[in-house]
C-alpha positions in Angstrom: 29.0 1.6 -50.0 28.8 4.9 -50.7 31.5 6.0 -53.1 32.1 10.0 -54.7 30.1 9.3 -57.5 27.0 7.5 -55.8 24.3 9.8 -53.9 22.7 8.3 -50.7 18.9 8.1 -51.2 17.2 10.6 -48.9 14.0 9.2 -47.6 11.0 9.3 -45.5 11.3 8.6 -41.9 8.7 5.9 -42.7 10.9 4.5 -45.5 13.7 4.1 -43.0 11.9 2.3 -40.3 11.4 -0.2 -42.8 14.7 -1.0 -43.0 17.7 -2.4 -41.4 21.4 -1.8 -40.5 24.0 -3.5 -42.4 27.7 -4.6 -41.7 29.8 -2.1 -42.2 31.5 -2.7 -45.3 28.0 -1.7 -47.5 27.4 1.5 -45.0 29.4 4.4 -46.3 29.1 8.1 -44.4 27.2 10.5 -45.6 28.8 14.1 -46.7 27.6 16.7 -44.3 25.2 18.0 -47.3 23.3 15.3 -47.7 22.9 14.8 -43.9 21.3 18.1 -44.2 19.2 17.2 -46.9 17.8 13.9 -45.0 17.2 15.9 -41.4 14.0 17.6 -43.8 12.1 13.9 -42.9 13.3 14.3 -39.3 11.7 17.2 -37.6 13.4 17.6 -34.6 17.3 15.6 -35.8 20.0 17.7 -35.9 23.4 17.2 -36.9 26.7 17.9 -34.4 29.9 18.3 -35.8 33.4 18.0 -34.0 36.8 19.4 -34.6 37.6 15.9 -35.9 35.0 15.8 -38.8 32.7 13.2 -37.4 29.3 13.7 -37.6 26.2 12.9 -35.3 22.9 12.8 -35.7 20.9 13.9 -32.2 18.0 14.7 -30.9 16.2 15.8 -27.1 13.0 13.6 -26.2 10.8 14.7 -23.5 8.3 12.4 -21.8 5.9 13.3 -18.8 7.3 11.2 -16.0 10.3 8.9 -15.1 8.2 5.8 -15.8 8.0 6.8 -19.4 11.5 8.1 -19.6 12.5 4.5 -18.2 10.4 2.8 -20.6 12.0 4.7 -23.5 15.3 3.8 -22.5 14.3 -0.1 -22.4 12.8 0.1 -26.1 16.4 1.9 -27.3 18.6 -0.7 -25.6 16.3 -3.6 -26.9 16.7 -1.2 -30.5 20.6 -1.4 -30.2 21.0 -4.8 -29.7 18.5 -6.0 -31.9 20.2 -3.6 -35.0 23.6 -4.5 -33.3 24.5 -0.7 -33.4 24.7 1.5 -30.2 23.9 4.8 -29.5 25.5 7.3 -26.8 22.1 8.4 -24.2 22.1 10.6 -21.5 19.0 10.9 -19.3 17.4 12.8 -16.6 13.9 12.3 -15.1 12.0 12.9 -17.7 14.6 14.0 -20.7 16.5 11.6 -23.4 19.1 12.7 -25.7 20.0 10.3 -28.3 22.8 10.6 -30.4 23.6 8.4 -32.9 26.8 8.0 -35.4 29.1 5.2 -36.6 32.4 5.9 -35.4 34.5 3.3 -37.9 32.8 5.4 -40.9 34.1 8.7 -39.0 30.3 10.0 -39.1 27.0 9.1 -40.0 25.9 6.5 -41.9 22.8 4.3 -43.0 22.8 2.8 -39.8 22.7 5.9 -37.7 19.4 6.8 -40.5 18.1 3.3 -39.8 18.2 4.0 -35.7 17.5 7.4 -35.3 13.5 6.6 -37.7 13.6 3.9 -35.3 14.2 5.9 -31.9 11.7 8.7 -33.5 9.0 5.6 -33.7 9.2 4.2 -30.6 9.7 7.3 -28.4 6.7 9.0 -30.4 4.6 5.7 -29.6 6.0 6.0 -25.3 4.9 9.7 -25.6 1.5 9.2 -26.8 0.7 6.8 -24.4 0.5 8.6 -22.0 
């Protein structure tokens, strides 16, 4: 967990699709600062904050047609279910926005790091497929 005096380790997005989520009791959230730093390995992220302090990391995908868009939204569900942490999605023909957080930690957290390098890798493999 991450505790006041511990720093979360800001990696590649490579280095995070090696990894995997954990329960909930080792992922702490992340201060809003070091969110910031970590978006640097994830061109395109961003970070949304609410009135309420939590946190999300999010990001727009575009893909050429529906069939694509379709197929990207298969490989995230499979991704959810497989990390057992969920994302929110909206779609359109051929847009996906993915936003990822952990609402327990009241923002993001290893997991949401862990999903989001994920997402990035699969969408980026949907998209070049083409």
């Amino acid at each position: 967990m991450i505790t006041a005096n511990q720093q979360p380790q800001i990696k590649t997005l490579a280095q995070w699709c090696q990894l995997s989520c954990t329960p909930m009791k080792v992922a702490g959230k992340w201060s809003n600062q070091d969110v910031l730093k970590q978006l640097e390995y994830f061109p395109g992220w961003t970070m949304r904050c609410h009135a309420e302090e939590m946190s999300e990391l999010t990001k727009q995908f575009v893909f050429q047609h529906f069939a694509h868009t379709q197929s990207a939204i298969i490989a995230l569900m499979q991704l959810a279910e497989q990390q057992n942490h969920h994302p929110e999605v909206h779609f359109t023909y051929s847009h996906v926005t993915v936003v990822w957080n952990t609402h327990s930690a009241g923002g993001i957290t290893h997991n949401d790091w862990v999903c989001a390098s994920l997402t990035e890798h699969q969408f980026n493999f949907i998209q070049k497929a083409v």
